[in-house]
Structures are given as C-alpha cells and as structure tokens.
C-alpha positions in Angstrom: -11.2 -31.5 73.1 -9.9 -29.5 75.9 -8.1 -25.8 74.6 -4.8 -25.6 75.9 -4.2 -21.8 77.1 -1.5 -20.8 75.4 -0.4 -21.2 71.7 2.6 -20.3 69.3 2.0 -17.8 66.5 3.0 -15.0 64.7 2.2 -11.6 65.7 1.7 -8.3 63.3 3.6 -5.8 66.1 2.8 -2.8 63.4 3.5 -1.8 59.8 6.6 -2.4 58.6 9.0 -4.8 57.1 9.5 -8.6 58.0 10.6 -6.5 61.3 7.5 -6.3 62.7 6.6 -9.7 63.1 7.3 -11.6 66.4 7.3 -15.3 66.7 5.6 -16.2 70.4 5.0 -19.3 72.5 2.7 -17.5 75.0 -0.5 -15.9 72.8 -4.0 -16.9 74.5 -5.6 -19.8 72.7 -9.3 -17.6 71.9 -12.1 -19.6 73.4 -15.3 -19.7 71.6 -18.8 -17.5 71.9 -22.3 -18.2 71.1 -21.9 -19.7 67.4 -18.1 -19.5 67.1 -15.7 -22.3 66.3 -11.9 -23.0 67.3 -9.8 -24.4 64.7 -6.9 -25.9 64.6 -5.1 -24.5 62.2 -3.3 -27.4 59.5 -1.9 -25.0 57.2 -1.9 -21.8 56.0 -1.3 -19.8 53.0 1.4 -17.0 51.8 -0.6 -14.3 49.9 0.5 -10.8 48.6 -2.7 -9.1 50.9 -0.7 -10.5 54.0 2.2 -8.5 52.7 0.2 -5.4 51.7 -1.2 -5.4 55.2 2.2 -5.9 56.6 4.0 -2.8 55.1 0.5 -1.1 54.8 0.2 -0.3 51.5 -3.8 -0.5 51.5 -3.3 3.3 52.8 -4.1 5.8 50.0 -1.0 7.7 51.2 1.0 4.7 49.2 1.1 5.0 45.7 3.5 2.7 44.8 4.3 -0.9 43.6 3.4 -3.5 46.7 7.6 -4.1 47.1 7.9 -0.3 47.0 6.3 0.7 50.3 8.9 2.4 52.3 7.0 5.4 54.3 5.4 5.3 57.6 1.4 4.5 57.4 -1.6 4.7 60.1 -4.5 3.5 58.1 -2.8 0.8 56.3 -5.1 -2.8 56.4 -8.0 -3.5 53.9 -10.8 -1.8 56.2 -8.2 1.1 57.3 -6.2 1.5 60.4 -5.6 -1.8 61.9 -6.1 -3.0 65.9 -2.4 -4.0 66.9 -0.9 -6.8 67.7 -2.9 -8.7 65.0 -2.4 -12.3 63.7 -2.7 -12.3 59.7 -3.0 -15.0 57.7 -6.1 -14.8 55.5 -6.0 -18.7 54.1 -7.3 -21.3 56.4 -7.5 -25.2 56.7 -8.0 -26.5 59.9 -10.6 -29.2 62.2 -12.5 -28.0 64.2 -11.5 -27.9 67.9 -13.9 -26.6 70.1 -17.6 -25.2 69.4 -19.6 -22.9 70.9 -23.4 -22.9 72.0 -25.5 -22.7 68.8 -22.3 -23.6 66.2 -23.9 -25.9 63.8 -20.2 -28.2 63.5 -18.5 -30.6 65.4 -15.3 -31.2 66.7 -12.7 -33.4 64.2 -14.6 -31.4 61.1 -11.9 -30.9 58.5 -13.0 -26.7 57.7 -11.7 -23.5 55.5 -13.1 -20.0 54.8 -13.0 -17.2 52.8 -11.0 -14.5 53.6 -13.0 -11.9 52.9 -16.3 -12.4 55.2 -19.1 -11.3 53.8 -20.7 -8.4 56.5 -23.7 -6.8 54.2 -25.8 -4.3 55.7 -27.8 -1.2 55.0 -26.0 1.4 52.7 -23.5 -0.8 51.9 -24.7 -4.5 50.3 -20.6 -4.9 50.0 -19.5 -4.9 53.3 -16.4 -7.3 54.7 -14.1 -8.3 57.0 -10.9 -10.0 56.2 -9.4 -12.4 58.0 -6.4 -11.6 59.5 -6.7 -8.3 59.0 -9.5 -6.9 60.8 -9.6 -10.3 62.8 -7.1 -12.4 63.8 -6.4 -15.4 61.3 -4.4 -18.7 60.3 -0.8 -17.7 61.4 -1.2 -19.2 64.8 -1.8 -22.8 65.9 -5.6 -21.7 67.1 -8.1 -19.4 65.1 -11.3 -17.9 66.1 -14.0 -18.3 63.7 -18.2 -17.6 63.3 -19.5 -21.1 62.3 -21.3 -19.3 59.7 -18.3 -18.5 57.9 -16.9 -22.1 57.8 -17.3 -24.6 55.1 -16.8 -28.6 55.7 -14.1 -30.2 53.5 -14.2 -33.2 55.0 -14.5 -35.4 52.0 -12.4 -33.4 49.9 -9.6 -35.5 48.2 -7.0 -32.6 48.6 -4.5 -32.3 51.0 -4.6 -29.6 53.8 -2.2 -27.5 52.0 -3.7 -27.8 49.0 -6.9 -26.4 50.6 -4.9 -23.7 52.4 -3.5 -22.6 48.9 -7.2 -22.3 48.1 -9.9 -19.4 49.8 -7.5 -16.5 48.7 -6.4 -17.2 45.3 -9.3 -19.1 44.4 -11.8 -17.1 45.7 -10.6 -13.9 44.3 -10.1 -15.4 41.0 -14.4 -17.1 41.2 -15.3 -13.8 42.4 -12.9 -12.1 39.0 -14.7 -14.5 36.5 -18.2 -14.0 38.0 -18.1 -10.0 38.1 -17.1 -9.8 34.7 -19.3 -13.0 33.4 -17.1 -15.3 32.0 -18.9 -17.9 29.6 -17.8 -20.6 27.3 -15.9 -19.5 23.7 -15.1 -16.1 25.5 -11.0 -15.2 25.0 -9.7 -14.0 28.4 -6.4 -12.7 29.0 -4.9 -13.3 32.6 -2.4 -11.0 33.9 0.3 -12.2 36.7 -0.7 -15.6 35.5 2.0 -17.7 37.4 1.1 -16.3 40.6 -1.6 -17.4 43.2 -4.5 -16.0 42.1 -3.6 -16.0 38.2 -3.1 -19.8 37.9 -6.3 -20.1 40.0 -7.9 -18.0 37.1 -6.4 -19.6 34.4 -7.7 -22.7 36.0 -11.2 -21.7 36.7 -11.7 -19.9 33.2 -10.6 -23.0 31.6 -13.3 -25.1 33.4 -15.8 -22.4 32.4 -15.2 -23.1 29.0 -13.6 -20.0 27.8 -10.5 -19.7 25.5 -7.6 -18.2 28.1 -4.7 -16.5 27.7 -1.7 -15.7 30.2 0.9 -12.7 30.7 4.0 -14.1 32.4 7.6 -15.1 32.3 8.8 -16.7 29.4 10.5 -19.0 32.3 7.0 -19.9 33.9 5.0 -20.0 30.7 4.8 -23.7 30.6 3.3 -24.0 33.8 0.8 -21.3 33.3 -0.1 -23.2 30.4 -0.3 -26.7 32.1 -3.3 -25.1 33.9 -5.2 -24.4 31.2 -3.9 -21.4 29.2 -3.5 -21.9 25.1 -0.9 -19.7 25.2 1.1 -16.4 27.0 2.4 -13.0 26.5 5.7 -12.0 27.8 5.2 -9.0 30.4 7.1 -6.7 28.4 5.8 -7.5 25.5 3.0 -5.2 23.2 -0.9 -6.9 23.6 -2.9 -7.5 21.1 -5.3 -5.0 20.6 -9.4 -5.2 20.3 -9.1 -9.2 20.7 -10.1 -10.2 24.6 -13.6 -10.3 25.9 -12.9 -10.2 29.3 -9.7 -8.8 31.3 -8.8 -9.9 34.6 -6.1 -8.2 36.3 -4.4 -8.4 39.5 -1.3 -6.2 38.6 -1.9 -2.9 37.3 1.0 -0.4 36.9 2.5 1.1 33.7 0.9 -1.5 31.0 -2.4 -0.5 32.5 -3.0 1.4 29.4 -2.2 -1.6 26.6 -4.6 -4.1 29.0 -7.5 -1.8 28.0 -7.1 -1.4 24.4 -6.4 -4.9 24.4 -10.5 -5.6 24.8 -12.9 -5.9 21.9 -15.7 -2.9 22.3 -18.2 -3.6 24.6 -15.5 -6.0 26.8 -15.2 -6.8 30.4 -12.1 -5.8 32.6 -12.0 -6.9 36.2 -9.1 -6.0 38.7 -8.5 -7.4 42.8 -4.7 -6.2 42.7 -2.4 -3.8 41.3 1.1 -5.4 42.8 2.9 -3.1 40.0 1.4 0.2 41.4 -2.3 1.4 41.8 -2.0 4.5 40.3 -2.2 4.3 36.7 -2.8 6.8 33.5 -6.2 6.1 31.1 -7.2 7.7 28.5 -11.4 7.8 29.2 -11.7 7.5 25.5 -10.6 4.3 25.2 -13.2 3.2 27.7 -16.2 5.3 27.3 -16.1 5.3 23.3 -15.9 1.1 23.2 -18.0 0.7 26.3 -15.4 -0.9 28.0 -16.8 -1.6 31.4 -14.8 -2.0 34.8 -15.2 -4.1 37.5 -13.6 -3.2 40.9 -13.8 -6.9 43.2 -13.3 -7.5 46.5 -16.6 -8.4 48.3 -17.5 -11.8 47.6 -20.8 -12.9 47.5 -21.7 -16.5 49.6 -22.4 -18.5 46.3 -19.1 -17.8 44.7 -17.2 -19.6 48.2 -20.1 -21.9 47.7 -19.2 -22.8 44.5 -15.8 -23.0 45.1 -16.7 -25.5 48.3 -18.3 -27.9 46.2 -15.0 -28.0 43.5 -12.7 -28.5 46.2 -15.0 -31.2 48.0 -15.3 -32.7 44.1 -11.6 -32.3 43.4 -12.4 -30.4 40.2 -9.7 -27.8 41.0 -6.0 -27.9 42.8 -3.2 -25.6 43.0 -0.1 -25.6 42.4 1.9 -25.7 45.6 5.8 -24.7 45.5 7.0 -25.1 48.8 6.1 -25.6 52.2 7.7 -23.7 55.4 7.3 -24.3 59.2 5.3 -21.3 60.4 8.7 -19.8 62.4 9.8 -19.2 58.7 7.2 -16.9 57.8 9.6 -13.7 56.9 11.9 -16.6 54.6 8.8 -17.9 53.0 7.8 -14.0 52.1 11.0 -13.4 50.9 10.6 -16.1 48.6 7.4 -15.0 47.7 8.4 -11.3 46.7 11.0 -13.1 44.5 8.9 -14.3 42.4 10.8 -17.3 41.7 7.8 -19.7 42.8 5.0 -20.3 40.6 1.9 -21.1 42.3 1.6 -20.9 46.6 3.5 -21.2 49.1 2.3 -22.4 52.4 3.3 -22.3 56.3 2.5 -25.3 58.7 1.6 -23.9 62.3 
C-alpha cells in the first residue's frame, strides 16, 4: 500500500481545555523504520487519561478532582512534561498499512496495542511509554507503531470499535485483578463501576470466578450488573466494613477512607485512577494493624495484554459501547464523557 503524505487528525497544541486541540488536514503521514508498522487507524477510544493529559493533571502541582484542573501546568503527561504538538489517543484498532524492514506483520493485518508500552530496563523493571502521550497515537487517520508492541486480532469476532473500547479499560482493569490476585470465591468490590475501566473489571473478575460487587449510580446499576456484578452500592452510600478481599479502585477522593475499612484483614486494594481527587486522608492504622496491602498499577506486564489478546481473539470479553463520534467531534465526545451520562465507551472513527 502506498502512504499518502498527508493525513487529518487531531493535534494536542498544549494543556488546556477542549481549546487546545486543533483539527488538521495537513499532519505528515509517519513513515516506518527498521521494525515499525503504519496503521490505519479504524477506531479509537475516549479515555479519562486522554483528558488528564489534556488539562495536565498528571502534574503533582494538581491536586484536584480530574474535571477540576484549572491552573497552568509544565510537566503535565504520564512520564512528565510532554513534546508538543502531540496526537493522543491511547486505544488503537487499526490494519496494518505499511511495514518496515524486520516488522514481523503484513499489510491488511487487523492490529491493537496496549497503551502503556512496556520499556523495562535497569533500575527500573516498570518502565513505559504511553501512547499518545509520550508518542503520538490513534487520534489521526495514520499511527506509528514498533511491531513488537502490536497484537493480531484478525480472527477476533468483535467489531473494530469494540476492540478500540478494549487496550485501555481492559488492560488496566487485567493488570488491577492480576496485581492484587484475584481468584475464584474471592468478594471484590469495584469502584466507578459504570465507567470504562470498571465494567471491564466487573467483567473480568466475573470470568475469574470471584463474587463482585459494584459502586455506582442507582441509574446505571442494572448495567453494571448485566456485566457480571451480584449487586451495587450507591456512591454516597456507607460500605460495608471488613467484608471485601480485594479492592480495586480507579476513583479515589473523600470515600478513600470507607474503601479501606471496607477490606477483611490481610485484603488486597489496588488503584490506576483517582478521577475524584488524588490526594486523600488515611489513617495508617487501618492499614498497617489489618495488613492491608496496596497496590499502585500502571506498568503492565506483556502476559497480562497477552492474555487479554487471546479473550478478544476468543470473544470471551466485549464492552459496552455508548456511542460513536466522527473523529472532528472529539471535544463533543469528551464532553459527553465528563458527563457521565454514558455507561461503558465511547469511541471516535478517524
């Protein structure tokens, strides 16, 4: 397939509100190196971490809730201060375009990725990249990718937006329920369950066997439990205490404290969000007296996409997709997404 040279896409001009992007018709299509693949992109994901980059709000300087952030940031994308303009857009589905020498893939190869890209290396086993934030990602009709960080989905049954609802969400809730060891018979309790990631957890705890509850809406609670949940909590609502083995958490904020004493001595909490705030009060002797341990979870190791690969080539998991937007869209299909008034994804179509 010949590249054209230019493409349309979406470009991050700095931090700041929906502002700061720019629709353009005229951004270089990349063209590939030594073992790096094009892609077409099919369809791509709306995630909170596209936001958070956006307004910056992975800067320590910003303390507040992620649709808080209204200060001016320098260091403010997942690895600190961000290479600008930048094209986010950290979920990908796409075929394969053009290869470089060495790429182990072919052109017409239906592929997706993580978005965070595992970059180990001495003094720090954890390293990452994330697309689209310290590389350029899906919010463009081209993307640039090492073959080694592609997965085939050819045969998978699901749709392309259903697999470009999929390497965020999904892959931080995998990487959630492997930190903390989720088996069969455990209870888990979910927070944010209606969103992205926390039907993906609900979802994926359910397959692991484990009993699961959700903390939502009482207006979404039905769906949360269509994917699997026995039951939810409304957010405002007091927990249960000394009754979950394993926490996962994505939102953080004032009922911080109540999600601790919520775990049986000796339980697992996990967090990869805190869209409520970051900064939150403990008391240490509600962890350290019931050997509560804490799991902070970003980095995700190969085997957890792996695993992930072979569900969605199975069909064993699919998300819940909302609504669909042309790519031009992107600040409406944000907007929508801060409301809150979707369960599940959203998704833009380059």
């Amino acid at each position: 397939m010949t590249l054209p040279n230019h493409m349309s896409g979406v470009y991050l001009t700095r931090h700041g509100g929906p502002e700061a992007l720019e629709w353009r018709d005229d951004i270089p299509v990349p063209r590939p190196g030594p073992r790096q693949v094009v892609v077409r992109v099919a369809a791509a994901g709306v995630n909170n971490t596209d936001i958070n980059t956006r307004v910056g709000w992975y800067s320590s300087d910003v303390t507040s809730a992620t649709d808080a952030v209204d200060q001016d940031v320098e260091a403010g994308g997942w690895g600190g201060a961000l290479q600008f303009p930048r094209i986010q857009g950290g979920d990908l589905c796409g075929v394969v375009a053009a290869v470089g020498q060495g790429a182990a893939l072919r052109p017409g190869q239906r592929v997706t990725c993580p978005i965070n890209l595992p970059r180990p290396r001495p003094g720090n086993p954890t390293g990452f990249i994330a697309l689209g934030s310290e590389m350029d990602g899906a919010f463009a009709q081209y993307c640039l990718v090492e073959a080694g960080d592609l997965y085939d989905v050819s045969a998978s049954p699901l749709s392309d937006v259903e697999i470009a609802a999929i390497p965020c969400a999904f892959g931080t809730a995998e990487n959630l329920l492997t930190r903390a060891g989720v088996s069969p018979g455990q209870n888990v309790l979910v927070t944010g369950a209606s969103g992205g990631v926390g039907l993906a957890t609900v979802q994926l705890a359910a397959l692991r066997g484990a009993t699961v509850w959700g903390v939502t809406s009482p207006a979404k609670a039905e769906v949360v439990k269509s994917q699997g949940a026995v039951d939810t909590f409304d957010r405002d609502a007091a927990l249960p205490t000394d009754t979950f083995d394993v926490v996962i958490d994505v939102v953080g904020g004032p009922a911080w404290p109540g999600l601790i004493l919520a775990l049986k001595p000796g339980g697992h909490y996990a967090v990869s969000g805190a869209i409520a705030g970051p900064v939150v009060q403990a008391d240490l002797r509600d962890i350290y007296l019931r050997d509560i341990t804490i799991h902070g979870c970003t980095h995700q190791a190969f085997e957890v996409f792996g695993r992930l690969v072979e569900m969605i080539n199975s069909g064993r998991i699919r998300p819940l997709i909302s609504k669909t937007y042309p790519l031009k869209d992107i600040a409406a299909a944000q907007e929508d997404f801060q409301s809150k008034s979707y369960p599940g994804k959203l998704v833009l179509i380059p």
